[in-house]
N, C-alpha and C positions, 0 to 999 in steps of 0.2 A: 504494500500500500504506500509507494513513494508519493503518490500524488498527495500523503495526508500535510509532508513536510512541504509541496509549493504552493499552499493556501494563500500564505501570505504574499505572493508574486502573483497571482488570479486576482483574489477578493482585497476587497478595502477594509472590508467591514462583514460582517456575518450578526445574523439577531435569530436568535430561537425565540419561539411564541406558545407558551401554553397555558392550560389551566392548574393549580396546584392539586388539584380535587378529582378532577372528571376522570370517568376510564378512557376517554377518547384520548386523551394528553400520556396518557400509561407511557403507551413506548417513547414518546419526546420526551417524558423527562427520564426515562432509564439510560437514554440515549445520553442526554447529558449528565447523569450522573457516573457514565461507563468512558465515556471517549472525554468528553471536557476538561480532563488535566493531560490526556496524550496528545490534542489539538494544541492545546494552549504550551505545550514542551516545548513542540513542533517550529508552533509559529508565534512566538511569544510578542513580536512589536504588530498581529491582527487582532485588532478588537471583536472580541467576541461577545454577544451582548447575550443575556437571557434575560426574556420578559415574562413573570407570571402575573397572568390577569386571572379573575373568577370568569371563567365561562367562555373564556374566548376561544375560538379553533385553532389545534395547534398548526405551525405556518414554520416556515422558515427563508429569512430572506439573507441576496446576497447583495452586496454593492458592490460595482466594480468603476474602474476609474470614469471620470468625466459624469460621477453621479446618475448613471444606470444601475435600476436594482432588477434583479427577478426575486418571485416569492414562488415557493412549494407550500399546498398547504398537505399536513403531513397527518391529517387524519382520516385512521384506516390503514397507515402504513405500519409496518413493523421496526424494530428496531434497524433489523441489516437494511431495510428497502431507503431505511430514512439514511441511513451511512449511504447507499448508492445514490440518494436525491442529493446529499453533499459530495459527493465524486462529481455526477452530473454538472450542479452548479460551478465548480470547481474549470471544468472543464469548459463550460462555457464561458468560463472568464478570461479561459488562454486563449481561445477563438478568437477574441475582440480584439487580443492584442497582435494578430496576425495582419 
């Protein structure tokens, strides 16, 4: 998984979104409580945000330079699918720089 260490060279900015309560949020927050200290080793100067709201769908978005974002919303997803929606994003972010 080398792509986890060029986050920081794709993305600006990264923001997880979920509820602290619901089961739909289940795997976004497993998700960062499993990977969010190996991202953050990884890519220590990419701000990585976590937002918990009551109720909200969990989402994850990316910024990439010149202030374009994408969002994944990640509910229904599992944990690996949600790590493949950040590979994805990741990936579209080297696209741009092409």
């Amino acid at each position: 998984m080398a792509w986890r260490s060029q986050l920081s060279r794709n993305l600006k900015e990264l923001r997880i979104l979920f509820c602290q309560r619901s089961p739909s949020s289940a795997p976004a927050r497993s998700f960062v409580e499993n990977n969010y200290k190996d991202l953050k080793t990884l890519n220590p100067k990419l701000p990585i945000l976590i937002r918990e709201c009551s109720g909200v769908e969990p989402q994850m978005w990316a910024r990439y330079d010149m202030g374009v974002e994408r969002g994944i919303r990640l509910q229904g997803l599992s944990e690996p699918q949600i790590l493949k929606a950040l590979e994805d994003l990741a990936k579209a972010g080297a696209s741009t720089k092409a």
